[in-house]
PDB file with one MODEL, atoms N, CA, C and O in Angstrom:
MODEL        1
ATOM      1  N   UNK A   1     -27.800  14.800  -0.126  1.00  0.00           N
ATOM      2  CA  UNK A   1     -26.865  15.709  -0.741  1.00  0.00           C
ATOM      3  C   UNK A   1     -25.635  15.949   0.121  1.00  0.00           C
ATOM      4  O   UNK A   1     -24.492  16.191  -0.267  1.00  0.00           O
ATOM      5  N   UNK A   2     -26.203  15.807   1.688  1.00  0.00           N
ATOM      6  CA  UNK A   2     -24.388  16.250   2.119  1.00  0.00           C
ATOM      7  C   UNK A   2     -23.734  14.948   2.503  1.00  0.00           C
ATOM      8  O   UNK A   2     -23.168  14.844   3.591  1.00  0.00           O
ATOM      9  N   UNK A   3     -23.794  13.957   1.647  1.00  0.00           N
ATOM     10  CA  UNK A   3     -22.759  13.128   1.572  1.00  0.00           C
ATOM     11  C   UNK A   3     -22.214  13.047   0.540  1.00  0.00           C
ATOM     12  O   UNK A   3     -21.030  12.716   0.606  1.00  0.00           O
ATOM     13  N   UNK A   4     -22.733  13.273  -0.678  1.00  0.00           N
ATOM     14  CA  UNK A   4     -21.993  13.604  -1.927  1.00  0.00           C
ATOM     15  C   UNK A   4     -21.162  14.759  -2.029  1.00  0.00           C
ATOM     16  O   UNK A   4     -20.246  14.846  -2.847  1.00  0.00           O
ATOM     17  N   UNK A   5     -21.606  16.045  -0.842  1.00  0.00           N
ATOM     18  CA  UNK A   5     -20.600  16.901  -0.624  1.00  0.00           C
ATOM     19  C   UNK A   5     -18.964  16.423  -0.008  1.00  0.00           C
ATOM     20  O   UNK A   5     -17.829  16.785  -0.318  1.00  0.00           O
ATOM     21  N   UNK A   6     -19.529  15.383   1.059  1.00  0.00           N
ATOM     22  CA  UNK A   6     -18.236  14.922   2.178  1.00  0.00           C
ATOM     23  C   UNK A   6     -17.306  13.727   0.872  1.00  0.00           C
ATOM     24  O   UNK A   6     -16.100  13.600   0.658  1.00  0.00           O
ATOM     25  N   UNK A   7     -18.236  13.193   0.379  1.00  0.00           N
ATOM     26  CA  UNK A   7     -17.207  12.426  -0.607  1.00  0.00           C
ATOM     27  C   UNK A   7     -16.584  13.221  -1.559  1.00  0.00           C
ATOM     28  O   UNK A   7     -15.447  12.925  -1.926  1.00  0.00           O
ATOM     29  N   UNK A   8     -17.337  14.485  -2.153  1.00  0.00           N
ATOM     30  CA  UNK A   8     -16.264  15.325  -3.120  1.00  0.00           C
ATOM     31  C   UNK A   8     -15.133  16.485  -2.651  1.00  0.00           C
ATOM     32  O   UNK A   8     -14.374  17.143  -3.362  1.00  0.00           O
ATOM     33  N   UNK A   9     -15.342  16.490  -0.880  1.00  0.00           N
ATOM     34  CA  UNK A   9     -14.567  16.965  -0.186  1.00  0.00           C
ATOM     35  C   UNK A   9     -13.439  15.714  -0.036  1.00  0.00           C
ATOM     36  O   UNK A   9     -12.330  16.122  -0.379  1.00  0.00           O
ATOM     37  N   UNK A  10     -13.431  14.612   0.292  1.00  0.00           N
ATOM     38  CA  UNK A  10     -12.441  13.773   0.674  1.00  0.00           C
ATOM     39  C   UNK A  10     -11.876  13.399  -0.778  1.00  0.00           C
ATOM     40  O   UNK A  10     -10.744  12.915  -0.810  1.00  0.00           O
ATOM     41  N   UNK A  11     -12.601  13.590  -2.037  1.00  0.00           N
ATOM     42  CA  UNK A  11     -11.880  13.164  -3.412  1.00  0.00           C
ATOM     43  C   UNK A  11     -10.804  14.705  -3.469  1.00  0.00           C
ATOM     44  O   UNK A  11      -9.582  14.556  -3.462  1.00  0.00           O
ATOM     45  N   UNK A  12     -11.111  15.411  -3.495  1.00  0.00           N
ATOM     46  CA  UNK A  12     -10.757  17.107  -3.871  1.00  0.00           C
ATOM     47  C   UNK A  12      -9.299  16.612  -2.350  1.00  0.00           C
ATOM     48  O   UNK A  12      -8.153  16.812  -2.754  1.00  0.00           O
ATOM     49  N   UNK A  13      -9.351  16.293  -1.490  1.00  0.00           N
ATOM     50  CA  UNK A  13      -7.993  16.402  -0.354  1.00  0.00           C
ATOM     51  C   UNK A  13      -7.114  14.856  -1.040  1.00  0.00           C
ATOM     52  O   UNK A  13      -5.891  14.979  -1.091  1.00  0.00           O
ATOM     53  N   UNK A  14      -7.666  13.555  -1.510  1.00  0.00           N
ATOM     54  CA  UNK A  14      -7.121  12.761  -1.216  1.00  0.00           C
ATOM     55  C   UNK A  14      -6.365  12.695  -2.945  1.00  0.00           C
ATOM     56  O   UNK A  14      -5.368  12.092  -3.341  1.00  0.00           O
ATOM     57  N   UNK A  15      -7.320  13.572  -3.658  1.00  0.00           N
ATOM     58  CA  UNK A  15      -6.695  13.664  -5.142  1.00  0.00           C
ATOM     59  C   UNK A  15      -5.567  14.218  -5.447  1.00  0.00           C
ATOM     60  O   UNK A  15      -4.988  13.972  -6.505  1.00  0.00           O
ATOM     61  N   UNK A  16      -5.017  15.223  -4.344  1.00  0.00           N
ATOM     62  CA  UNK A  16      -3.247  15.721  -4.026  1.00  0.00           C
ATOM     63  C   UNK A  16      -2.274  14.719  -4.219  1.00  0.00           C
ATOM     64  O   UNK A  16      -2.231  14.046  -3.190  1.00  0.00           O
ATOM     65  N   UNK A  17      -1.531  14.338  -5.001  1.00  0.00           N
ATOM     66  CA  UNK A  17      -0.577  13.861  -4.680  1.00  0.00           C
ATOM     67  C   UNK A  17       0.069  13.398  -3.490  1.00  0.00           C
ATOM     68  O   UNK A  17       0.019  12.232  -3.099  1.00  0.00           O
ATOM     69  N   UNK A  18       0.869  14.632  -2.738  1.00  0.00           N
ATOM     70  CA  UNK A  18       1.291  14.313  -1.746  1.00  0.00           C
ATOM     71  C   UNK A  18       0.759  14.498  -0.837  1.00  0.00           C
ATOM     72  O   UNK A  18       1.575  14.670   0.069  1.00  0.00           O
ATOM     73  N   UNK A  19      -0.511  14.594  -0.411  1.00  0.00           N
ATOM     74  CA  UNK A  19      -1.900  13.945   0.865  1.00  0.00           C
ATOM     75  C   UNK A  19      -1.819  12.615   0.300  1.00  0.00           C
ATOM     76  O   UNK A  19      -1.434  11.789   1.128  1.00  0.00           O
ATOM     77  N   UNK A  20      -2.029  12.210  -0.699  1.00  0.00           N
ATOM     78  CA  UNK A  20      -2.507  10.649  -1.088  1.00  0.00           C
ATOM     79  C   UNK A  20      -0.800   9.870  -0.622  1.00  0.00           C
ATOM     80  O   UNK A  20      -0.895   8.774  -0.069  1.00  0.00           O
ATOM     81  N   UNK A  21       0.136  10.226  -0.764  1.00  0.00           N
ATOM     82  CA  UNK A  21       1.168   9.833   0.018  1.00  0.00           C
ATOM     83  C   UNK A  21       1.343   9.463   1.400  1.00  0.00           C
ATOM     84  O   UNK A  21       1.614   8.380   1.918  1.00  0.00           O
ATOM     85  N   UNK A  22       1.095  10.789   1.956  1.00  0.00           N
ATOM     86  CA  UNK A  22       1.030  10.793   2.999  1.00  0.00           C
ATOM     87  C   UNK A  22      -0.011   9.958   3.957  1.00  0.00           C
ATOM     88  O   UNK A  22       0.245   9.259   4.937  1.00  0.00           O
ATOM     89  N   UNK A  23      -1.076  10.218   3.439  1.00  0.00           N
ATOM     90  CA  UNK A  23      -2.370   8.836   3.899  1.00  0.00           C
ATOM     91  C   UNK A  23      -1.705   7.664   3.781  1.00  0.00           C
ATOM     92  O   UNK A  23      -1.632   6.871   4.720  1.00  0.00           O
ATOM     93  N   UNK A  24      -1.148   7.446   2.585  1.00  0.00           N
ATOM     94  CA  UNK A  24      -0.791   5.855   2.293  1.00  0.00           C
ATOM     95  C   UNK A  24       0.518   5.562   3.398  1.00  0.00           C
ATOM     96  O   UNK A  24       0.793   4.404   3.713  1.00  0.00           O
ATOM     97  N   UNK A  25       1.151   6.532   3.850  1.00  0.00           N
ATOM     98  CA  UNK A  25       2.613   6.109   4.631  1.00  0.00           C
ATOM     99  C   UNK A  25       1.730   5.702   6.137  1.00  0.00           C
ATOM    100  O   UNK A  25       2.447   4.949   6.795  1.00  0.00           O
ATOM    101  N   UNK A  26       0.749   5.910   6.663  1.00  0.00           N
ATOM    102  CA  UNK A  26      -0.255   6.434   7.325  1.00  0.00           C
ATOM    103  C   UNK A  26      -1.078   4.845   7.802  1.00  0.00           C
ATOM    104  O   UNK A  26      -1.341   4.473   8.946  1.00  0.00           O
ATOM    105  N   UNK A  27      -1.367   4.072   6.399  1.00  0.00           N
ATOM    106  CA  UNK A  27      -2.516   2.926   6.557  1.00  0.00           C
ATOM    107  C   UNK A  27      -1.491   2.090   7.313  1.00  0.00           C
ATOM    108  O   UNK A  27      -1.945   0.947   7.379  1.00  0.00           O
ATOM    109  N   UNK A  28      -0.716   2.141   7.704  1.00  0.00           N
ATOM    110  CA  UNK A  28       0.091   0.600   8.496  1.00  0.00           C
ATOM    111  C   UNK A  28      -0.541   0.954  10.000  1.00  0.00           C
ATOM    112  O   UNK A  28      -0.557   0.047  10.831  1.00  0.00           O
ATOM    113  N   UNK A  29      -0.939   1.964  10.270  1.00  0.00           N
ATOM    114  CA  UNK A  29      -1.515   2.470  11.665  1.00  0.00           C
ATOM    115  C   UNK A  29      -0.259   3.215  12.842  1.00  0.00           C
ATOM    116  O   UNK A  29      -0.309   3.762  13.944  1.00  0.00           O
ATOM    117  N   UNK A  30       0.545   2.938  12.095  1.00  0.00           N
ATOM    118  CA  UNK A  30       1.947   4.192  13.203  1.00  0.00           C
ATOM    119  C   UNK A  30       1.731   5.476  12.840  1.00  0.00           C
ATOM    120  O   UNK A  30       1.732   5.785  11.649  1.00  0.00           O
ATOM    121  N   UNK A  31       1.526   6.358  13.793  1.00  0.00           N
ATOM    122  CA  UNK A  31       2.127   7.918  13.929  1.00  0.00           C
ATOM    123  C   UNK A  31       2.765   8.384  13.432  1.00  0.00           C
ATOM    124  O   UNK A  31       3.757   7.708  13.708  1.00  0.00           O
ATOM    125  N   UNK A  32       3.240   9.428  12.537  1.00  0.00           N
ATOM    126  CA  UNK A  32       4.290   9.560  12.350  1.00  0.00           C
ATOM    127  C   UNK A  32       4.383  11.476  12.110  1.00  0.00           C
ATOM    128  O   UNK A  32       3.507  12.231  11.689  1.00  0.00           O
ATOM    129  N   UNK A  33       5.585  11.739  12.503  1.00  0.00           N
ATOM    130  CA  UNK A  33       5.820  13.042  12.577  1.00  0.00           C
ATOM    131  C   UNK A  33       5.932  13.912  10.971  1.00  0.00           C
ATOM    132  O   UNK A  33       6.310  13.496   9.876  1.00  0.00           O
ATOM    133  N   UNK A  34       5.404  15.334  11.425  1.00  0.00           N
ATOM    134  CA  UNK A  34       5.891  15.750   9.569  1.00  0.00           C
ATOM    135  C   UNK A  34       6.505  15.925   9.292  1.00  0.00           C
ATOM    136  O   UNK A  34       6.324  16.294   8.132  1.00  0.00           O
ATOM    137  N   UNK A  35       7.875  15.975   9.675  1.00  0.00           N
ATOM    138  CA  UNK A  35       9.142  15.573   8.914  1.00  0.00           C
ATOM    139  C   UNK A  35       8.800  13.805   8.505  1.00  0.00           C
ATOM    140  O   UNK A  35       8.422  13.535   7.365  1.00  0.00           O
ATOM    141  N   UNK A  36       8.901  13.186   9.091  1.00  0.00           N
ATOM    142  CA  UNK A  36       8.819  12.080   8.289  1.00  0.00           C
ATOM    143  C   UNK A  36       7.656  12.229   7.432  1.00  0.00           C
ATOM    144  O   UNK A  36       8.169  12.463   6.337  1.00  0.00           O
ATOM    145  N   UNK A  37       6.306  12.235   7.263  1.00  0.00           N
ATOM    146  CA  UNK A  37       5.769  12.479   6.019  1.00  0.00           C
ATOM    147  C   UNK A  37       5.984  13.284   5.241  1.00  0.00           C
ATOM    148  O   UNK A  37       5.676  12.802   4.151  1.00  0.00           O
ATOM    149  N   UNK A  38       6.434  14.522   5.093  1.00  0.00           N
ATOM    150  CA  UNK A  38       7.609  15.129   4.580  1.00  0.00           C
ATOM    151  C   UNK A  38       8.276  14.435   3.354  1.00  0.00           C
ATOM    152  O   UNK A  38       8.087  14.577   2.146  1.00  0.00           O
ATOM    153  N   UNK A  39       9.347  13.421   4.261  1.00  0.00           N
ATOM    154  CA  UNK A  39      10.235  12.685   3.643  1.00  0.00           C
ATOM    155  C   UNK A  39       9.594  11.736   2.654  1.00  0.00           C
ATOM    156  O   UNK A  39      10.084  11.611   1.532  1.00  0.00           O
ATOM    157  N   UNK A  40       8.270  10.911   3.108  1.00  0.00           N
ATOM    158  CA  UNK A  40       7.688   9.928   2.125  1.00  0.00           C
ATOM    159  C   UNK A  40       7.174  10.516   1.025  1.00  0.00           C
ATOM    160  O   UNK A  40       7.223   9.931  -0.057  1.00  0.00           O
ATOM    161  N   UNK A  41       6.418  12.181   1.198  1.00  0.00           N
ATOM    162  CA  UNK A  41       5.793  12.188   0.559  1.00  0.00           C
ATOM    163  C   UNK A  41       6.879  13.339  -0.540  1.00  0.00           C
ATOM    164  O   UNK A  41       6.354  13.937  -1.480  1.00  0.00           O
ATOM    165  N   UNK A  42       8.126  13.466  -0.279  1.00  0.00           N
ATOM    166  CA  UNK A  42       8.810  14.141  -1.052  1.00  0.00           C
ATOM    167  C   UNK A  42       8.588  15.824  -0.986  1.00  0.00           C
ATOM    168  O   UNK A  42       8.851  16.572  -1.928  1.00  0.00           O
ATOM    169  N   UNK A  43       8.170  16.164   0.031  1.00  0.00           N
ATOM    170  CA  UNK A  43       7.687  17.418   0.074  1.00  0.00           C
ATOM    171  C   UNK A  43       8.851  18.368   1.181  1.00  0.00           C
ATOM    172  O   UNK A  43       9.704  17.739   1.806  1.00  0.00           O
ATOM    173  N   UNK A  44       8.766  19.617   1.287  1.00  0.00           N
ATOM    174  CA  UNK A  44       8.823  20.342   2.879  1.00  0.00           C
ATOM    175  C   UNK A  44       8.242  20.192   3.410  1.00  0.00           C
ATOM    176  O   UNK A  44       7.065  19.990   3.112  1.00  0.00           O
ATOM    177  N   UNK A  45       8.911  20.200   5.012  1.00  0.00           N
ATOM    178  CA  UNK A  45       8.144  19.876   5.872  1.00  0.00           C
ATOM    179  C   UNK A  45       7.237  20.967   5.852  1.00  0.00           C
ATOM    180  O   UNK A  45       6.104  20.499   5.743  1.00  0.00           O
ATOM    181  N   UNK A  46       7.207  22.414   5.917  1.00  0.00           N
ATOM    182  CA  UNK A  46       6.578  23.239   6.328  1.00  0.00           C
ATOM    183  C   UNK A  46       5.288  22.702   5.259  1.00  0.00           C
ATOM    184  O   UNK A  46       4.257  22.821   5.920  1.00  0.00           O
ATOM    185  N   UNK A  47       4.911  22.101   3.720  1.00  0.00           N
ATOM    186  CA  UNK A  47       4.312  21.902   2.914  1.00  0.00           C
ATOM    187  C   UNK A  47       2.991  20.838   3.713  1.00  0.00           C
ATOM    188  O   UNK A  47       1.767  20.950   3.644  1.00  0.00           O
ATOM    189  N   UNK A  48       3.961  19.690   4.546  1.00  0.00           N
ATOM    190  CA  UNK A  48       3.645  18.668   5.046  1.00  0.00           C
ATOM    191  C   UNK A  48       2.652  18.639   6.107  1.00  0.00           C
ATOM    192  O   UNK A  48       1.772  17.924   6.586  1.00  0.00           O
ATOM    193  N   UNK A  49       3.366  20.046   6.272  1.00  0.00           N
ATOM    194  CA  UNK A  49       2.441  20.700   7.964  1.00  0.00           C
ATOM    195  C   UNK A  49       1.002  21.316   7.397  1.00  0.00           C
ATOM    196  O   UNK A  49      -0.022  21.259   8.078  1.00  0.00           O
ATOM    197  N   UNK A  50       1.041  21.862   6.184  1.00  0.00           N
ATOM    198  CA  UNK A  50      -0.088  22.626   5.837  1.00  0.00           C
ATOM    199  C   UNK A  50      -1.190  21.630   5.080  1.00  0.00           C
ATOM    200  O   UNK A  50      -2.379  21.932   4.978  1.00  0.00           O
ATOM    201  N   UNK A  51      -0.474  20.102   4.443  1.00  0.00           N
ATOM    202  CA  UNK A  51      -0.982  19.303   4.321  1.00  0.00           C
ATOM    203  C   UNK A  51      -1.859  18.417   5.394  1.00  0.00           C
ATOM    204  O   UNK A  51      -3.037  18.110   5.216  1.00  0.00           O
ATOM    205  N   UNK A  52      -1.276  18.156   6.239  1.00  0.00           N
ATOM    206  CA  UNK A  52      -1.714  17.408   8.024  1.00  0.00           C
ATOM    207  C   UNK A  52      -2.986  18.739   8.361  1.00  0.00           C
ATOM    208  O   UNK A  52      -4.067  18.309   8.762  1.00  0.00           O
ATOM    209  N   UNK A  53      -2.891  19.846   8.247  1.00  0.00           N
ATOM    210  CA  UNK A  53      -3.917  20.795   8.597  1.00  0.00           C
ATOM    211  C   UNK A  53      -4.731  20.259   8.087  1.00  0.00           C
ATOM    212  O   UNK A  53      -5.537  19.616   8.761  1.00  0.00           O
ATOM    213  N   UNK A  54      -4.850  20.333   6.407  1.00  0.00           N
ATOM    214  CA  UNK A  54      -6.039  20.341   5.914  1.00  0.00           C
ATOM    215  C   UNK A  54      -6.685  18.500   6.129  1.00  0.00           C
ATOM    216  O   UNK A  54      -7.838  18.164   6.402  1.00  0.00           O
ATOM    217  N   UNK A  55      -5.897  17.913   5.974  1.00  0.00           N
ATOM    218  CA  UNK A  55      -6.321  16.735   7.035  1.00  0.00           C
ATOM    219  C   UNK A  55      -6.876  16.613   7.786  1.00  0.00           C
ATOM    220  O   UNK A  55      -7.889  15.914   7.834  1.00  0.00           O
ATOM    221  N   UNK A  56      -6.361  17.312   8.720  1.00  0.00           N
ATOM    222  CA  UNK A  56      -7.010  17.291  10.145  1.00  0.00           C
ATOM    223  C   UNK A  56      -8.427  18.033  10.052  1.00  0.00           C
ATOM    224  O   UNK A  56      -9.476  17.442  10.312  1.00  0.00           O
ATOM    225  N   UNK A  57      -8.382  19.152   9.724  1.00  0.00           N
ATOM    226  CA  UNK A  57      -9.365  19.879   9.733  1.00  0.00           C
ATOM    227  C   UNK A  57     -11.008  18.641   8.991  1.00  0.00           C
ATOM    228  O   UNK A  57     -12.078  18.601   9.598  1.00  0.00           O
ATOM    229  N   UNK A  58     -10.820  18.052   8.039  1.00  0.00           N
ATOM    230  CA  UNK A  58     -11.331  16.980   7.487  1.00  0.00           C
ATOM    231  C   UNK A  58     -11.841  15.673   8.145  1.00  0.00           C
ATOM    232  O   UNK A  58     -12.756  14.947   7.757  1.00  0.00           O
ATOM    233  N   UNK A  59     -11.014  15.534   9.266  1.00  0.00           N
ATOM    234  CA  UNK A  59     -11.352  14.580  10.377  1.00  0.00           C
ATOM    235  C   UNK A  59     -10.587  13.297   9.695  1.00  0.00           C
ATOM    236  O   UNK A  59     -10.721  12.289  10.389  1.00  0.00           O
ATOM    237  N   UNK A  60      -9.973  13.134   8.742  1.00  0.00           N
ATOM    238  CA  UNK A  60      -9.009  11.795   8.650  1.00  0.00           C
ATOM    239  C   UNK A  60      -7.866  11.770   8.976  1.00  0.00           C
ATOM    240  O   UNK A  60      -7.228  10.718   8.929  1.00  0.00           O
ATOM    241  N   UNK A  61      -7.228  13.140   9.465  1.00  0.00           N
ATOM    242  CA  UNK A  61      -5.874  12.610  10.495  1.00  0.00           C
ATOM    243  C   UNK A  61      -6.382  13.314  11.827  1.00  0.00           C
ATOM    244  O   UNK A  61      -7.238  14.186  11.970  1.00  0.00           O
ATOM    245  N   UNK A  62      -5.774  12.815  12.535  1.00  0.00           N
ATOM    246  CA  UNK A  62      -5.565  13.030  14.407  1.00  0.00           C
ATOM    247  C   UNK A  62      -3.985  13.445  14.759  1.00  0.00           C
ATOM    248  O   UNK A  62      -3.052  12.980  14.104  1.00  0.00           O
ATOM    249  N   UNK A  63      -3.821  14.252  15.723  1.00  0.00           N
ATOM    250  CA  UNK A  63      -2.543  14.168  16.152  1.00  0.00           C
ATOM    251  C   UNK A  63      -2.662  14.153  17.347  1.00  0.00           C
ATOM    252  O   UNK A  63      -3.696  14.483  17.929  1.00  0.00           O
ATOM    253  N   UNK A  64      -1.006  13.542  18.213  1.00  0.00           N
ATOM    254  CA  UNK A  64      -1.089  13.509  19.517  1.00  0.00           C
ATOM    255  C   UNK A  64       0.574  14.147  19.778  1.00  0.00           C
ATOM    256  O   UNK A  64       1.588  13.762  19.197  1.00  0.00           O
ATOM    257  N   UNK A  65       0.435  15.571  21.170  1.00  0.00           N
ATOM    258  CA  UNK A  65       1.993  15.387  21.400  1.00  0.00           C
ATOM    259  C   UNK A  65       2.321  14.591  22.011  1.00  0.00           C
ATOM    260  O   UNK A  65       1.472  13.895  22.568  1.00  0.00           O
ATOM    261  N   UNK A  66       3.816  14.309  22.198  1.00  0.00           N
ATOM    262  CA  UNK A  66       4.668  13.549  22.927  1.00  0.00           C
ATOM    263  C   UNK A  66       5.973  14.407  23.204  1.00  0.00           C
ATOM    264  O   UNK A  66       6.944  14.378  22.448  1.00  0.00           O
ATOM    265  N   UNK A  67       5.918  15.021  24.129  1.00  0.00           N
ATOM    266  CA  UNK A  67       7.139  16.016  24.529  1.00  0.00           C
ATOM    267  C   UNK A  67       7.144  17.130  23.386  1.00  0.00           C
ATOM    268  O   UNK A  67       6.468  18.142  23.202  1.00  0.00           O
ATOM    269  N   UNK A  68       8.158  16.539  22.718  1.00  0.00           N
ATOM    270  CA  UNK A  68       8.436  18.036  21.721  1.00  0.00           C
ATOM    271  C   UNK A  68       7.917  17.703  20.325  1.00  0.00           C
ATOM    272  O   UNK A  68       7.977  18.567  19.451  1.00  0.00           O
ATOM    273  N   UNK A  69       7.233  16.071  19.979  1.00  0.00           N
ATOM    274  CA  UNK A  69       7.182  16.151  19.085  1.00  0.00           C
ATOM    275  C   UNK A  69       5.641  15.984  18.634  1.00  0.00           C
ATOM    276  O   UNK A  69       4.958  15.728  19.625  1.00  0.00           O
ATOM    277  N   UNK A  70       5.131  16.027  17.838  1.00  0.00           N
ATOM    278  CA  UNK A  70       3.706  15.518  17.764  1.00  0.00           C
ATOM    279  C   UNK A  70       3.359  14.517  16.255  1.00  0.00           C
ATOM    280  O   UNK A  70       3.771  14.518  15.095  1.00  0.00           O
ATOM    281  N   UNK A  71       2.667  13.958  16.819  1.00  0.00           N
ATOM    282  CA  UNK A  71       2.396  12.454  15.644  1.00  0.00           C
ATOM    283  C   UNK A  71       1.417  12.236  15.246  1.00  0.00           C
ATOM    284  O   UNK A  71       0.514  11.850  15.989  1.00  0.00           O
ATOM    285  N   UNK A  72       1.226  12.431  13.756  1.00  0.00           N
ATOM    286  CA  UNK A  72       0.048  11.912  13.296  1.00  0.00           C
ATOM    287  C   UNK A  72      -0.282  11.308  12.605  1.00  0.00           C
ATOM    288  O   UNK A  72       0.415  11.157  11.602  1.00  0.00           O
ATOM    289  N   UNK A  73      -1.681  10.524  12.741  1.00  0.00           N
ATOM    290  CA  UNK A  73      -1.904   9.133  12.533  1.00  0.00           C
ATOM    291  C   UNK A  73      -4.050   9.309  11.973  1.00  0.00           C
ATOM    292  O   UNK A  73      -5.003  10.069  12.143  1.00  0.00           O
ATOM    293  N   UNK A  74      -3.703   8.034  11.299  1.00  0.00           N
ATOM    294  CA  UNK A  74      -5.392   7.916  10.968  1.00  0.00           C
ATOM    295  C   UNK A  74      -6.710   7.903  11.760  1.00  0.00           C
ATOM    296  O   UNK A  74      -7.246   7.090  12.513  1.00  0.00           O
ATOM    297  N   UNK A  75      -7.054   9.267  11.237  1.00  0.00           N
ATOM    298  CA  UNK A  75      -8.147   8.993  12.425  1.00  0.00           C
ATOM    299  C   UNK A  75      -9.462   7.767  12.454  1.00  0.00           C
ATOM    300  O   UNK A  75     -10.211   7.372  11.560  1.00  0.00           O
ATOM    301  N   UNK A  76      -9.336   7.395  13.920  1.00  0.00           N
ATOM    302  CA  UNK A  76      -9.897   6.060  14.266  1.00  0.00           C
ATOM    303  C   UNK A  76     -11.470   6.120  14.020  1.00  0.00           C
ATOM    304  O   UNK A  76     -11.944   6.464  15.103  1.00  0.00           O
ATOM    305  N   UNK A  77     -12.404   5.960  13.183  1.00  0.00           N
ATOM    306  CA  UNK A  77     -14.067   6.192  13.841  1.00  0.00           C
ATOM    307  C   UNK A  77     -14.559   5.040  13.956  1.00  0.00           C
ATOM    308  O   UNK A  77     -14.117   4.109  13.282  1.00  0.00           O
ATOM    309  N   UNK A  78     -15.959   4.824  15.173  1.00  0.00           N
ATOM    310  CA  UNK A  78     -16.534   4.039  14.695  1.00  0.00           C
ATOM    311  C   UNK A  78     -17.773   4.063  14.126  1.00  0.00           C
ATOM    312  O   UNK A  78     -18.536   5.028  14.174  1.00  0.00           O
ATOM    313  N   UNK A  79     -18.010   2.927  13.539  1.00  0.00           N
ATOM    314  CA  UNK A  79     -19.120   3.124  12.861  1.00  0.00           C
ATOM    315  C   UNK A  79     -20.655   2.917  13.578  1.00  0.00           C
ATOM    316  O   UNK A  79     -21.675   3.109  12.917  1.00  0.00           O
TER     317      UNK A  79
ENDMDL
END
């Protein structure tokens, strides 16, 4: 049963519109800041940021800073 939970948790985040954007700007494997997913996914950034949360929180994005900015990217697992 709690994998049919984690798959109707990842359908319910990835069924958003602009999360499913944003993932997809995402599969080439570059980082990228939320202003730029933002921009792909047609959103505000501040929207973008609350999007990357619930991401993150989910375990399919990661972020890393780099000075002032921070980048995020698909999170890596193995199997």
């Amino acid at each position: 049963m709690i994998a049919v939970h984690l798959i109707a948790e990842i359908a319910a985040l990835v069924g958003e519109p602009a999360r499913a954007t944003m993932l997809s700007a995402l599969l080439d494997g570059r980082a990228l800041t939320a202003s730029e997913l933002a921009y792909a996914a047609r959103v505000t950034p501040q929207t973008a940021s609350t999007h990357l949360a619930k991401l993150t929180e989910a375990g399919l994005v990661s972020s890393i800073r780099d000075g002032r900015h921070r980048y995020s990217g698909l999170r890596r697992r193995k199997l």
